[in-house]
C-alpha positions as CSV (number, residue, x, y, z in Angstrom):
1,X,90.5,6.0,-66.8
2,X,91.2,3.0,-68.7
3,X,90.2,2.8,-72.1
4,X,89.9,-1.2,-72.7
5,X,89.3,-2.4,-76.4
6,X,85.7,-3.0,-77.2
7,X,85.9,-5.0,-79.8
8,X,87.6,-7.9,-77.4
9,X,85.9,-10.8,-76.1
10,X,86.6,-12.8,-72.7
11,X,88.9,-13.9,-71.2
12,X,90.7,-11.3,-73.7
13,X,88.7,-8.3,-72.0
14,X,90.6,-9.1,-68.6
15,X,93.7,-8.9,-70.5
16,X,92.8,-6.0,-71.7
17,X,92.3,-4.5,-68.7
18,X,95.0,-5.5,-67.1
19,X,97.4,-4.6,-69.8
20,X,96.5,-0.9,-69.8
21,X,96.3,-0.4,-66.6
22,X,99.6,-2.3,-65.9
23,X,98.4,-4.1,-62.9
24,X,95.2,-5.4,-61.6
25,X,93.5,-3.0,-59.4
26,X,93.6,-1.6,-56.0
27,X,91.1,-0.4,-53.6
28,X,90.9,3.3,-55.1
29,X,90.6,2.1,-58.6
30,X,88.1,-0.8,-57.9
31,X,85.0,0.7,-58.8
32,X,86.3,2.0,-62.6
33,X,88.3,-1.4,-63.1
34,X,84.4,-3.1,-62.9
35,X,83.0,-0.2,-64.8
36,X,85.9,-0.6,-67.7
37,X,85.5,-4.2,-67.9
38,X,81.4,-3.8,-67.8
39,X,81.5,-1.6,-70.8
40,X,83.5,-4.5,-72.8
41,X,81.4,-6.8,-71.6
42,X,78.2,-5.4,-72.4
43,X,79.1,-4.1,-75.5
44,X,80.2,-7.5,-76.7
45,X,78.4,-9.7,-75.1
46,X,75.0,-7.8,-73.9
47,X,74.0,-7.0,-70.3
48,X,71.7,-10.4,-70.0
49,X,74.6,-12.7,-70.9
50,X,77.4,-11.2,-68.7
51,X,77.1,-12.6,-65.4
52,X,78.7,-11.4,-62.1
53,X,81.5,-13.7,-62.5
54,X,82.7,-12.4,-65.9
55,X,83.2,-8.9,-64.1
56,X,85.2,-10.4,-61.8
57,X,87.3,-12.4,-63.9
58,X,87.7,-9.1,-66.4
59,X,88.6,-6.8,-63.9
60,X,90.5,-8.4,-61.4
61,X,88.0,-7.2,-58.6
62,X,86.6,-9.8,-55.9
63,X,82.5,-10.5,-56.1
64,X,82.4,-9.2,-52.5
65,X,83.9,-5.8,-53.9
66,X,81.6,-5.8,-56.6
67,X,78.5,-6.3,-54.5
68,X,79.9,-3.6,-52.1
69,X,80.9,-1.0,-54.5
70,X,77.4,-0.9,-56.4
71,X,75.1,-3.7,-55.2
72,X,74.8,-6.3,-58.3
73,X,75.1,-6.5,-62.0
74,X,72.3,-4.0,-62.7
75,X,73.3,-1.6,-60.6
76,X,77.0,-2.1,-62.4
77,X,74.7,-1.7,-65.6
78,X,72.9,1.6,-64.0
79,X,76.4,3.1,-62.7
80,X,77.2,3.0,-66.5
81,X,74.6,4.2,-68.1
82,X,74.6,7.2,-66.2
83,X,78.6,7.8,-66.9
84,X,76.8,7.1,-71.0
85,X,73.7,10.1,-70.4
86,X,75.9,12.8,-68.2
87,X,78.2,12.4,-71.8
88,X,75.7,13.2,-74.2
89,X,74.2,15.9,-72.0
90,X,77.5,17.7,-71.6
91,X,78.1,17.2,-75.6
92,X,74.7,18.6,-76.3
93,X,75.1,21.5,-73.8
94,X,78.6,22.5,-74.8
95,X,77.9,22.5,-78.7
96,X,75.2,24.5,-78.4
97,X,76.4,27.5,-76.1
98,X,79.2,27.5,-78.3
99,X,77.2,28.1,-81.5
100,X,75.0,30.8,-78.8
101,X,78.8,32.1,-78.2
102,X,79.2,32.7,-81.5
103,X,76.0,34.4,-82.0
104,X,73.4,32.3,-82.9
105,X,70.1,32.4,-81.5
106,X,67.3,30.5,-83.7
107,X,66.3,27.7,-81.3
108,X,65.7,25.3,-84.2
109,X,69.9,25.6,-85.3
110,X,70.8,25.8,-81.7
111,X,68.7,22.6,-81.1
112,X,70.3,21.3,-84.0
113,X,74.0,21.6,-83.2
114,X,73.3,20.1,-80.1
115,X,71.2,16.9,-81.0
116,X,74.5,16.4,-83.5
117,X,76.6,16.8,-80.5
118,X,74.4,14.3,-78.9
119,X,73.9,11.8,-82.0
120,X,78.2,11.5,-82.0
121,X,79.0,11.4,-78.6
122,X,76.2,8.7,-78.7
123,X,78.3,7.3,-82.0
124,X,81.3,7.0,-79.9
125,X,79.8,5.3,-77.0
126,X,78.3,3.2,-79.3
127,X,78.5,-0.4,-77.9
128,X,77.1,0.6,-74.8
129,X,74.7,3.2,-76.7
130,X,73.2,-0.1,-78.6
131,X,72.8,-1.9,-75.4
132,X,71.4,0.9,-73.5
133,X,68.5,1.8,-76.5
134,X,67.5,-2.0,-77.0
135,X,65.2,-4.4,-74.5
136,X,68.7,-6.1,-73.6
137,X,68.6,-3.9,-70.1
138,X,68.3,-4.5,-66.3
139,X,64.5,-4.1,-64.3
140,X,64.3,-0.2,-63.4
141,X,66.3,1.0,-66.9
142,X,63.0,1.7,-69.1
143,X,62.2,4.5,-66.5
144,X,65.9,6.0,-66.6
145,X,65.7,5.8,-70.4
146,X,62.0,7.6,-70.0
147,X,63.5,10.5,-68.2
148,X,66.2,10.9,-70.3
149,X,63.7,11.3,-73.2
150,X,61.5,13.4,-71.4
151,X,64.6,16.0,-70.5
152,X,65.4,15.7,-74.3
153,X,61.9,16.9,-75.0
154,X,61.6,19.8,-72.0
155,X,65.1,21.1,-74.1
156,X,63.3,21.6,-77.2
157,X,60.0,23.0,-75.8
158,X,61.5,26.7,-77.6
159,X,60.8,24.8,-80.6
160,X,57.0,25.6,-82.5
161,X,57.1,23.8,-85.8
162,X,53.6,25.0,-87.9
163,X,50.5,25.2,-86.0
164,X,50.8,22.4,-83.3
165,X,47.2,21.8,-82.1
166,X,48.5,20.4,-78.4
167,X,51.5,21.8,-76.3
168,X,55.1,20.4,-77.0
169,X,54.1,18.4,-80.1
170,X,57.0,20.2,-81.4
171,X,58.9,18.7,-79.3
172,X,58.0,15.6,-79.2
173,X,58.7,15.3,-83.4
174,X,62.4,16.5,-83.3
175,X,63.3,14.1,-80.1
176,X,61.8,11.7,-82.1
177,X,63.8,12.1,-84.7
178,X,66.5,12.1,-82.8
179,X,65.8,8.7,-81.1
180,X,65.4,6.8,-84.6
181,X,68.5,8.8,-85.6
182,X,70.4,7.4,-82.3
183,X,68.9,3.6,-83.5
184,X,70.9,4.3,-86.8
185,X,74.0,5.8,-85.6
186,X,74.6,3.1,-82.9
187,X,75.1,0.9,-85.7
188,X,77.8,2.7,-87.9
189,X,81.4,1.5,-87.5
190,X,83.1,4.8,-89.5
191,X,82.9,8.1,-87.9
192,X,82.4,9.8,-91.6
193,X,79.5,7.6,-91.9
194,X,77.8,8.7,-88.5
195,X,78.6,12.2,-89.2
196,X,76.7,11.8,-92.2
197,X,73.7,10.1,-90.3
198,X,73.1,13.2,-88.0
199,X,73.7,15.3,-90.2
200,X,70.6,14.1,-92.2
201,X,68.5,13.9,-89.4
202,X,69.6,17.5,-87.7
203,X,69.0,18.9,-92.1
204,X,65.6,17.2,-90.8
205,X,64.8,19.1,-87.8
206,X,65.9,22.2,-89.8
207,X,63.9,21.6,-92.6
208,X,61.0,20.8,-90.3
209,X,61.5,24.6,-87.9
210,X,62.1,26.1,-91.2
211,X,65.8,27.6,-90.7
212,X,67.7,25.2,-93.2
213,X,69.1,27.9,-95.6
């Protein structure tokens, strides 16, 4: 997959794909040449101000293939995003049956280590992170974003912090967290810096389930 410089704007992005790819695309590499030059575009310009025809001109790809491939800009936007969530989700899931490899079995540290995982694969898909946890987003996104949230929260229904008076209240603080702790993150350009921000939020949810010593 080509990894295009995010910090480019257009006409550079097209250049950029170009460049690393060494060509412009064929058939069988249409539909990542659009999704490469959408995450550029997106995460410099925003998803409301990148039109059809910048995609094309970035990647090399004709509007018919574009339209073909996925059906529109939003749907361009919603192939993304997806490629952004099924990241995080494997992050999360690997870090924590690693640390349940390794023996641990509090579900407050296990839900830690994988919200962390989460928080900084979020921190490195960070210009398309921003885009995707702001209003800048295509009809139809709030709901994805919902159900992303709520499979956050169904993974940390293990968790009972104090005497919650309702079901999952638990889980809806430390997914909370997590959220304003992804707002933050998103916004860090170091990686010591980020690492810094989920681990205060992750000492947090510790603190909060009681297994931070």
């Amino acid at each position: 997959m080509v990894e295009p410089d995010l910090d480019l704007p257009l006409p550079a992005a097209a250049a950029a794909v170009r460049a690393k790819s060494g060509r412009w695309p064929k058939s069988g590499a249409t539909k990542q040449a659009v999704l490469d030059a959408a995450r550029v575009l997106f995460g410099t310009q925003g998803y409301e101000a990148t039109s059809i025809n910048d995609l094309v001109k970035a990647s090399g790809v004709s509007v018919g293939s574009i339209y073909h491939q996925f059906g529109g800009k939003a749907e361009v936007f919603m192939a993304l995003a997806h490629e952004v969530l099924s990241s995080n989700a494997t992050a999360s899931a690997a870090a924590a049956e690693k640390a349940r490899a390794a023996g641990e079995n509090r579900p407050g540290v296990l839900y830690a280590v994988g919200a962390k995982a989460h928080l900084m694969d979020t921190w490195r898909l960070r210009e398309v992170s921003r885009i995707m946890l702001s209003d800048d987003v295509p009809p139809g996104f709030s709901q994805v974003r919902r159900e992303a949230v709520l499979r956050f929260i169904h993974g940390a229904r293990r968790l009972t912090i104090g005497e919650p008076p309702l079901p999952d209240l638990s889980a809806y603080a430390v997914t909370s967290l997590v959220n304003a702790a992804a707002l933050q993150i998103v916004e860090v350009a170091d990686r010591r810096t980020a690492e810094k921000v989920a681990d205060y939020f992750t000492g947090l949810i510790l603190r909060l389930a009681g297994e931070d010593e």
